[in-house]
C-alpha positions in Angstrom: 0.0 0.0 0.0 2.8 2.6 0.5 4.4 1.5 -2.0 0.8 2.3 -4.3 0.7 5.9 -3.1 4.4 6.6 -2.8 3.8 6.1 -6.6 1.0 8.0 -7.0 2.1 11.3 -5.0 5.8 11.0 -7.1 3.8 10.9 -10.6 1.1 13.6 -9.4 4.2 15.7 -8.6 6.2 15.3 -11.8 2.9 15.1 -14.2 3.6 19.0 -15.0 6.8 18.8 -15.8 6.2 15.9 -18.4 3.7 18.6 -20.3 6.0 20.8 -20.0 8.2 18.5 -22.2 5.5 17.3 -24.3 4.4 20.8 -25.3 7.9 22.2 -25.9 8.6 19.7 -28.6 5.6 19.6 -30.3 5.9 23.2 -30.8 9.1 22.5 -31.9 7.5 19.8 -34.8 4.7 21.6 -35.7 5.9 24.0 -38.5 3.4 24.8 -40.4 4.0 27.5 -42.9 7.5 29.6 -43.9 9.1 29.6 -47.0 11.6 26.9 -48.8 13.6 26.3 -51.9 17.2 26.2 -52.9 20.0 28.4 -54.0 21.9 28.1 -57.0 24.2 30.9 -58.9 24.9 30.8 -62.6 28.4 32.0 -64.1 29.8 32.5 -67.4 28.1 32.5 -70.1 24.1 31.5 -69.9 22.9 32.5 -73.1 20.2 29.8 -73.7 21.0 27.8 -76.9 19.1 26.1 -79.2 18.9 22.2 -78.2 20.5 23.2 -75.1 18.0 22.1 -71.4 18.9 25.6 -69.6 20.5 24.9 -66.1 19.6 27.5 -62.3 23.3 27.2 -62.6 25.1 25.2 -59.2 24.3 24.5 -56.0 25.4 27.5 -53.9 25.9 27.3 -50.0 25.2 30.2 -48.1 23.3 31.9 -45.7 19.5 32.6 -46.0 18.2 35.5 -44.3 14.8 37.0 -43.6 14.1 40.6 -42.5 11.0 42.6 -42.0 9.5 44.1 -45.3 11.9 46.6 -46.8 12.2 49.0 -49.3 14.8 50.7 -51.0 15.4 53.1 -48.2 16.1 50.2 -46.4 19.8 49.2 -47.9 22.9 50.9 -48.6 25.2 50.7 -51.2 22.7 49.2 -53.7 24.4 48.6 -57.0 22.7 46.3 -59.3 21.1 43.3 -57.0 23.8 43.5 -54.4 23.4 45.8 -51.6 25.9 46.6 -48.8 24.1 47.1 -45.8 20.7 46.1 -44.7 18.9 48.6 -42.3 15.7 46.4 -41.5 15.0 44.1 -38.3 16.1 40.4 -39.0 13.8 38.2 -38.4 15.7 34.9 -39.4 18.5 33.2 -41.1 19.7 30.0 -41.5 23.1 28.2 -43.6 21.7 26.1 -46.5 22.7 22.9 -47.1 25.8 21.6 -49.7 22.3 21.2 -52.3 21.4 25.1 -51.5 18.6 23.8 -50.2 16.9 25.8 -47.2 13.6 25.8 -45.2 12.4 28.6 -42.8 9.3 28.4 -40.6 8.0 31.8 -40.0 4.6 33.0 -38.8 1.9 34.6 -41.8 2.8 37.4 -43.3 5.1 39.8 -45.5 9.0 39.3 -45.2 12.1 40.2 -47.4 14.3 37.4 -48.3 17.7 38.3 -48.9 20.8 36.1 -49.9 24.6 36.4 -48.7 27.0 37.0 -51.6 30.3 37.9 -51.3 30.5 41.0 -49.1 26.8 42.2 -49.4 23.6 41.1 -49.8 21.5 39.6 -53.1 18.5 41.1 -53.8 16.5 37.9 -55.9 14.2 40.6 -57.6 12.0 43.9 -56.6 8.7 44.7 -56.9 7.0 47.7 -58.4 6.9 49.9 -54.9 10.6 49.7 -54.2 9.7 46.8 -52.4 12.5 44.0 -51.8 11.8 40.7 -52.7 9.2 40.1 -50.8 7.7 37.0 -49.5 4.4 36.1 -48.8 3.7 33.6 -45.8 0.1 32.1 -45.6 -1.1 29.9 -42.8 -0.5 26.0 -43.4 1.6 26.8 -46.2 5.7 26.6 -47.2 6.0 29.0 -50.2 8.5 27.5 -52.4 11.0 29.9 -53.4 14.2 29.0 -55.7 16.7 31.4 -56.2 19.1 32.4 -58.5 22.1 34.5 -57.9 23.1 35.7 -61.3 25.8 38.4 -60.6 28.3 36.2 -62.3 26.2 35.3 -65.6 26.4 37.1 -68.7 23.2 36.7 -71.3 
């Protein structure tokens, strides 16, 4: 009988701190929307040719990073798709993989994605309201974004 409820009080007493574990790891698996894709960069010449497949160039590893919406008055030293410095809150980053291959969880909403090359920052592409590259996260969903770093290619 002592035995029974020595059992009892130790399990009633350590119950909360096996939720406590449970919930921090499902958080930890339940991802359920960001944005993912891979990185490549093209160099040389990338003229498309007739009877040629077109290549996204080679794997490139390097680090992903995520910022707040920002604009062009957001960055310094733009020039071209590569910009300096970026003046906007980071919100993530993360290394890719030796495939280029990256995957961010974030919560729903509007982010800039941004690329480290060389001593700066790529730019994939701006929209029409000076407006970098950005991303749009929905609930549930990854967004699949490949990216192409293309300082290095001529047409």
């Amino acid at each position: 009988m002592k035995k029974c409820l020595f059992s009892l009080i130790i399990s009633i007493l350590c119950m909360p701190f096996y939720g406590c574990i449970s919930l921090s790891s499902q958080t930890k698996l339940t991802a359920l929307q960001g944005v993912q894709g891979q990185v490549f960069e093209q160099k040389g010449n990338t003229m498309p040719m007739k009877g040629q497949k077109t290549s996204k160039g080679t794997f490139l590893h390097t680090m992903v990073y995520i910022f707040e919406p920002t604009s062009l008055l957001k960055v310094e030293g733009l020039n071209g798709q590569i910009c300096a410095k970026v003046n906007a809150v980071l919100v993530d980053s993360m290394m890719t993989d030796k495939d280029g291959k990256y995957k961010i969880a974030l919560k729903p909403g509007k982010y800039s994605l941004m690329v480290k090359f060389g001593q700066g920052f790529f730019v994939p592409y701006f929209s029409g309201t000076h407006e970098l590259s950005i991303i749009e996260i929905l609930p549930k969903t990854f967004s699949e974004l490949d990216i192409i770093v293309n300082v290095n290619a001529s047409y």
